[in-house]
Every structure is written in structure tokens, then in C-alpha cells.
N, C-alpha and C positions, 0 to 999 in steps of 0.2 A: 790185849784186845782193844784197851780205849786208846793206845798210840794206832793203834791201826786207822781205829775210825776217825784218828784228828788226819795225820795221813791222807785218808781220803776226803775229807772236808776242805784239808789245804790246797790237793790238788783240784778239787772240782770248783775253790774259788780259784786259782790260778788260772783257770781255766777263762773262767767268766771274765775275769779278769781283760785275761788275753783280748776277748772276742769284744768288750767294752773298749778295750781300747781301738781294735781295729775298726769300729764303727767310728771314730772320731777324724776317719777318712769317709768321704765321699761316697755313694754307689756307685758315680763314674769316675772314681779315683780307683775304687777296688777294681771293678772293671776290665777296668783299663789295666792293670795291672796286672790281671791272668792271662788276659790276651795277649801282653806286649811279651809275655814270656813265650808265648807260641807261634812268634812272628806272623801274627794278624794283620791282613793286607786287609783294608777296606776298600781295595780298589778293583779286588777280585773277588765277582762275587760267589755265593756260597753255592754246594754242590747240591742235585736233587736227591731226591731221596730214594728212586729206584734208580739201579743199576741195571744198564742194557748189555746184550749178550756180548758189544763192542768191547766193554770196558767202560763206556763213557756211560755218563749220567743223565736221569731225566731234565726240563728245567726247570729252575726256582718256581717254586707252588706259590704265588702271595696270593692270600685271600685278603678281601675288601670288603668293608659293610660301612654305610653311611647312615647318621641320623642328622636327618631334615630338621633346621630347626626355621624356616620361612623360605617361602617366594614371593615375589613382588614384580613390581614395574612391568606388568607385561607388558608389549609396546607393539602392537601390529604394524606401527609405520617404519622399526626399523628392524622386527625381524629381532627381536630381542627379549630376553627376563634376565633378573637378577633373585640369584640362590645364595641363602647363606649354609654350611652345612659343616659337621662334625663327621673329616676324613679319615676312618680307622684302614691302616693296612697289616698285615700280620705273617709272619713268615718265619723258617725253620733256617738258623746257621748254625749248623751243628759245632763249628771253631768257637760258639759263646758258650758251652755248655759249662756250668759248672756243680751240676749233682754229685757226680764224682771228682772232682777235685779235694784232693789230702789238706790242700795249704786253710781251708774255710773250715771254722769247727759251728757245725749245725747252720750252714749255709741257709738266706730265707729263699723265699720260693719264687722271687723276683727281684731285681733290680731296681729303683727309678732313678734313671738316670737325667742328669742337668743339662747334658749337653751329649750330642751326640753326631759329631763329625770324625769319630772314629769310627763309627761302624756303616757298613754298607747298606746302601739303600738301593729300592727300585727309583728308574727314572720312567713317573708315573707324569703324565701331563694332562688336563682335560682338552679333547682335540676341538672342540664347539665353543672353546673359552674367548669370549672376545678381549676381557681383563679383570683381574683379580687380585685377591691379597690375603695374607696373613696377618690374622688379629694377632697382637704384643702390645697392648695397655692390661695392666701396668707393666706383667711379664709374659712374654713370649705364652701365648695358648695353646701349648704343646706336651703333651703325655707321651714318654719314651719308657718304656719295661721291654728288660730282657731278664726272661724265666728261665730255670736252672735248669731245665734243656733242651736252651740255645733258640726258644721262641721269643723273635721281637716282633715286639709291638707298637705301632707309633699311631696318636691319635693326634688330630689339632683340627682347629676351628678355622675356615677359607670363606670369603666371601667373594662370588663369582659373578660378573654380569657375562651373556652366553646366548650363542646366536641360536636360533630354532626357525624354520619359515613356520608358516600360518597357510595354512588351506581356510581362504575365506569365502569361498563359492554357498555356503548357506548360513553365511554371515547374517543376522545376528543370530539364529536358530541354530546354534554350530557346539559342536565340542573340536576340541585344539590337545595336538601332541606336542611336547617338549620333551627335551631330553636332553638326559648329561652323558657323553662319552669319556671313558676312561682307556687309556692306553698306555703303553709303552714305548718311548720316543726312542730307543736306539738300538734295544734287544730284540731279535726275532724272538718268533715262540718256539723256537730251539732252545733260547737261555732262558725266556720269564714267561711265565701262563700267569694269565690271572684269573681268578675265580673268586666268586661270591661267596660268602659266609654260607654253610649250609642251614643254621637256624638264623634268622629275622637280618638279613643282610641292611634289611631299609626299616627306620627306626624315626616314627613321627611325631614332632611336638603333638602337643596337645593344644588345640585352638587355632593349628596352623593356616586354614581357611579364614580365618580374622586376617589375615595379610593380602588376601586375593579379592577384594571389592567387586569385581565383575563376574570370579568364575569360583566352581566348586573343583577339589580333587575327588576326582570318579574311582579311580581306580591308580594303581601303579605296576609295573612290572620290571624283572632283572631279566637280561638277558644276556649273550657273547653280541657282538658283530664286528666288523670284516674293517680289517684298518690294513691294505694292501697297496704297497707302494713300491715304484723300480728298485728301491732297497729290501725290498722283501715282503714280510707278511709278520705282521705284528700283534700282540694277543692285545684284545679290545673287549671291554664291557661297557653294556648301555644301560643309564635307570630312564625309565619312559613315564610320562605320566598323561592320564588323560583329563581336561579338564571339560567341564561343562560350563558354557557361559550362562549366568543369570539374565533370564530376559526380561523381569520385571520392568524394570529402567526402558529396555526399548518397547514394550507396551504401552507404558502409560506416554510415552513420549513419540512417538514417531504413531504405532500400528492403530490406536485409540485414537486421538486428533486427526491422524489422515482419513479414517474412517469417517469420523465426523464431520469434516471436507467434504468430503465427496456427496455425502447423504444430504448439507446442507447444501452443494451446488443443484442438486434436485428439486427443491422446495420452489425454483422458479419452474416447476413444470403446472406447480398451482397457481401461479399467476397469471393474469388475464393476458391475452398476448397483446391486447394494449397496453400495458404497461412496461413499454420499452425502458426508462432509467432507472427500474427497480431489476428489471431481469439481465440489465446489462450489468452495474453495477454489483449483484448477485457473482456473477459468471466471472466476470474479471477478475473482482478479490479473490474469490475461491480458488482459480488459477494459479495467481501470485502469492498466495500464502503456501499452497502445496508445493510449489517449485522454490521456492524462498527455503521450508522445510525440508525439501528433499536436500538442495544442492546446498546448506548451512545445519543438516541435522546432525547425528549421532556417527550418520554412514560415513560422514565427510572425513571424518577425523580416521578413519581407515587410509592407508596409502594407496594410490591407484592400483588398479592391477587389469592384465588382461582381459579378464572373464566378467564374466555376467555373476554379480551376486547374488543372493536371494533379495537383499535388500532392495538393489537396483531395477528388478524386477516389478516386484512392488509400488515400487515409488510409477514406473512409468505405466502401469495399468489404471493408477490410480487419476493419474495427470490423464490419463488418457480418456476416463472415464466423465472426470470436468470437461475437458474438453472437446468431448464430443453433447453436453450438456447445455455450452456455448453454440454449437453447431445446432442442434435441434430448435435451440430458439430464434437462431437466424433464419434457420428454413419456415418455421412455423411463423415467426413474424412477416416475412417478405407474402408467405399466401393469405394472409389475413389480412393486410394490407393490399393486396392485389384484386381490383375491378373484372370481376367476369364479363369478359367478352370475346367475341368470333374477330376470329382473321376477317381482314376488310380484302382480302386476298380473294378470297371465296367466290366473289362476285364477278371476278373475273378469268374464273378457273373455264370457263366452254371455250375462249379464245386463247388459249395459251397452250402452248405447246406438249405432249405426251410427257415431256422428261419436265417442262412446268410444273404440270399436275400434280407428277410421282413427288416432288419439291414441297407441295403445298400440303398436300396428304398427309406428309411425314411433320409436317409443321400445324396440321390440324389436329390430329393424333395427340402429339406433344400440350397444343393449346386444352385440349380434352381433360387430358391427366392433371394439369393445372388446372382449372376449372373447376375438377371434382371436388380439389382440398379448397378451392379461395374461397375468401371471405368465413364466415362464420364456421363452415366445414373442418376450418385448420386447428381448430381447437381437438377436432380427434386425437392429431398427434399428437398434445397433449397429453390428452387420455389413454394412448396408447403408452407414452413416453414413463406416465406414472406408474405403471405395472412394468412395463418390460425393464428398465431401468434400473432399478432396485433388486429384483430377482437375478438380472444376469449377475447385476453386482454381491450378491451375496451368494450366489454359486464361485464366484472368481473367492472371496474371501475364504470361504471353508474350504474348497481345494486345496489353495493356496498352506494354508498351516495344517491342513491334512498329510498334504506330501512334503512338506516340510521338516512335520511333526513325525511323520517314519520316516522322512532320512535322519532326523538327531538320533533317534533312537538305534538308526541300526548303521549308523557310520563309525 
């Protein structure tokens, strides 16, 4: 009985033995190794998993799931951000399986493998990529597992810069779409589909918004879309994100000061309309600093574009509103300054001709209306200018970020 149980002591260290020793090979030595006895072609790739009534097979299932770990540089002048992210892809080659293989004694439940240009990969490319790269300081940032049956896995770290346009029509009150396209560069969706992870495909730092200075992430979403070309129709996934821009920055800087412009170009509605060097002076700077602001502000450093922004808007109702602030003190100065009197015409209106008269009528008339406001009367306008002024202008303000304010919210 006790030769028995040495017996089995000797075999089960023999064993251990064995398997000690076989680890003193590689994962992608072992690997490599089962495969190459199965003449494992990485150049064809692996079969799907249902079988059609043809004979032939569905196509390669990869699923994809990314963790976001920053964005940056948004750039509305060229139509650009930069993504740094952790690309996981994952897929079934039933030729890696090794659960059942005799030759492994207690086989582990994955792989990791060092290197892996023996085995078949999707030809995945981002289609929106304008250039990018693969982190290897100090070593390559790359996680390869193949699990014992025959799921790999491949994770690594990419850093992308990436074109996206900018709808800036309610610029700076705006939220902004970006997005990354993922596709397949050679394989129709005959041979590769791709699909998202069914649980947390999109996977976010923590504090990731400390990388975005201007804007918040609102929201994100996974979805398929359409990557169709004279070479076919190729399986495509999009991650979207929406951002919200911070407008604190363009309040205190642009919407605040030009308000204050415009309310101080008014303040010559209270001065005496003799006082022509103060209300000129008034009216001019107030001009040149809003146009100096508008065309050197925040908006500028936007690149041109066809359309009307919300900013541009803004800027010229405001300019518009000095400048007709200028205007009312020209008219009101020229009648205040202006001597009441009659056409000298008049005296000779009985001898002059029917289409004379109708001439002078119409130039009495005109004399009349003048007359009403000159001299001390022009001050009305004034008085009028001091109320209507300010009301129009603060009806145009609350519209203005009224209907602004529900386009951000429901765009």
C-alpha cells in the first residue's frame, strides 16, 4: 500500500515536473507551437460561427469596446481634435483552441502572448483619422490573450488626431458632434462585421473633462454606419460624442462689455445737445471699440464660414445700435443748432407759376416739420431717444439668448 502511494506521489511530481518545465517556454512559443502542428495560416482568416444552409459560413464577429482616456485640441479652424484611447478588439478562431488538446496537462485559461504576427487580425482602420500612432515607451503598449477556446484578444493604447466638421451657426451658444469611425479596410461585411461589446463598450477616465477647457461631454453614443464604396459595403462602427461649449469665457468677454458699449453709447442722449465734443467723442470711441471687439474678439479666431453665426449677429445689432446713437445726435444736433424761419419764397408765391407753387408748398410743408423740432424743441428727441433706446435694446437682448438659449438645448 505505501509503494502504491510513493507510486503516485512520483508520478503526480513527474508530472509537475513536466508542466514546470514546459513553462520555461514562452506563451507565444507554446502557441505557436500547437498551431504550427495544425498548419495555421494567419493569412486566412478564421470561420464564423453559424453555418448557412450553403455550406458556407457567417462572417468573422469582432467585437470592439474602447476606453477613452482624454480629448483635446479642439480646433474649429481646421476641423479637427485629438483622441488618446485604449483599443480593445476581440474575436472567436476556433484553429487557437486549446481546451481540448492532450499535448497541455491542466492547460491555463489564456495565453499572453509577446508577439503576435502569427496570428490573424482584422484590418481595422479609423476612416476620420487624419494621423496617429502607437505608444512603445518603454515597451510596446500592447495586450495580446488567446483563451483556451480560441478567443483573442488584443488591447493597445493609439493616439489619434481626427477630422470632424463643426456646425457653428449658434456659435458660441452651441453644442458640437465629434466622432470616431471604425471600419474595415478590405473585407466586406460578407467576411468581417463588427460589433460593440454588449456590456460598457465605451469606458471613461475619470476627470476626462479636465482635458477639454472650453467644452463638457454631454452625452456619448455607439452606433453602426454606412462605409459604401465602388468596392463594396463594408461593416462600420461610430462612437459620437456631444459636447457642450462653456460660455462663461464668452460672457464675461465679448456679451458683458458689448452690452456695456452700447448702454454707455446712450449716456450722450443725456447730454445737452450743445455739447457737441463730448457727444462726439462718446459716439466715435464707443464705435471703435465694438468693431475693434467684434472683428479682434473670441469669434475671430473661429475660421470663416458661409453662414451667419449667432455671434455675428450679435456683434452687428449691437454696432448697429451705436450707430444709429451717432445718428440721432447728428439729427438732434443739426435742429438745435438750426434758426427758425420761413422760406423767403413765400412772398413771391401769387406770381409764380401753378407748378411754382405746388414746388414751394412741398418745400413749406418740409420747412414746417423742421421748425417744429429746431431750436430748443430738439431736445425732445432726446427725451424720446432716452426711453425708446434702451427698451428696444433690451427687448433685442432677452430674444436674442431666449432663442438661443432653446436652440442649445434642443439641438
Amino acid at each position: 500500500m505505501r509503494s502504491l502511494t510513493n507510486i503516485f506521489l512520483f508520478l503526480l511530481f513527474f508530472k509537475n515536473a513536466a508542466f514546470q518545465l514546459s513553462k520555461i517556454q514562452s506563451d507565444s512559443e507554446v502557441l505557436f507551437d500547437l498551431i504550427n502542428k495544425k498548419g495555421y495560416n494567419p493569412l486566412v482568416r478564421p470561420k464564423g460561427l453559424i453555418q448557412n444552409e450553403n455550406g458556407g459560413f457567417s462572417p468573422t464577429l469582432v467585437k470592439i469596446s474602447i476606453y477613452v482616456r482624454y480629448i483635446s485640441n479642439i480646433n474649429e479652424m481646421s476641423n479637427e481634435y485629438s483622441m488618446q484611447i485604449t483599443f480593445r478588439q476581440s474575436w472567436i478562431d476556433s484553429r487557437l483552441r486549446f481546451d481540448n488538446n492532450d499535448t497541455l496537462f491542466n492547460p491555463p485559461n489564456y495565453f499572453v502572448l509577446n508577439k503576435d504576427d502569427f496570428l490573424w487580425k482584422p484590418d481595422f482602420f479609423f476612416a476620420n483619422e487624419i494621423s496617429g500612432h502607437k505608444h512603445s515607451i518603454d515597451q510596446p503598449n500592447k495586450l495580446v490573450r488567446v483563451y483556451k477556446d480560441g478567443t483573442v484578444l488584443i488591447s493597445q493604447r493609439i493616439s489619434l488626431v481626427l477630422s470632424s466638421p463643426y456646425n457653428l451657426i449658434n456659435f458660441p451658444l452651441d453644442h458640437q458632434m465629434i466622432y470616431l469611425d471604425i471600419a474595415s479596410y478590405a473585407h466586406t461585411i460578407d467576411d468581417i462585421h463588427f460589433e460593440w461589446y454588449e456590456e460598457s463598450p465605451i469606458q471613461m477616465k475619470t476627470g476626462i473633462n479636465n482635458s477639454l477647457p472650453q467644452f463638457l461631454i454631454e452625452t456619448y453614443s455607439t452606433e453602426h454606419c454606412q462605409s459604401i464604396t465602388t468596392l463594396g459595403n463594408f461593416s462600420c462602427l461610430r462612437l459620437q460624442f456631444k459636447l457642450s461649449r462653456e460660455t462663461e469665457f464668452y460672457f464675461f468677454h465679448i456679451f458683458i462689455p458689448q452690452i456695456l458699449l452700447v448702454l454707455t453709447s446712450m449716456v450722450s442722449f443725456w447730454l445737452h445737445p450743445s455739447g457737441i465734443p463730448g457727444r462726439v467723442t462718446l459716439g466715435v470711441t464707443t464705435l471703435l471699440t465694438i468693431t475693434t471687439s467684434a472683428n479682434g474678439g473670441a469669434g475671430s479666431k473661429i475660421h470663416h464660414v458661409s453662414y451667419l453665426r449667432a455671434i455675428d449677429f450679435w456683434n452687428f445689432i449691437n454696432i448697429f445700435f451705436i450707430f444709429c446713437s451717432l445718428i440721432e445726435f447728428a439729427i438732434t444736433s443739426f435742429l438745435f443748432n438750426r434758426t427758425n424761419k420761413k422760406s423767403d419764397d413765400e412772398s413771391n408765391s401769387l406770381i409764380e407759376s401753378t407748378e411754382k407753387n405746388n414746388v414751394l408748398n412741398r418745400r413749406a410743408c418740409s420747412q414746417n416739420i423742421l421748425d417744429k423740432f429746431s431750436g430748443i424743441q430738439a431736445i425732445k428727441i432726446d427725451y424720446f431717444s432716452r426711453i425708446v433706446f434702451p427698451i428696444l435694446y433690451f427687448i433685442f437682448v432677452i430674444t436674442f439668448f431666449m432663442y438661443y438659449g432653446n436652440e442649445r438645448k434642443h439641438q
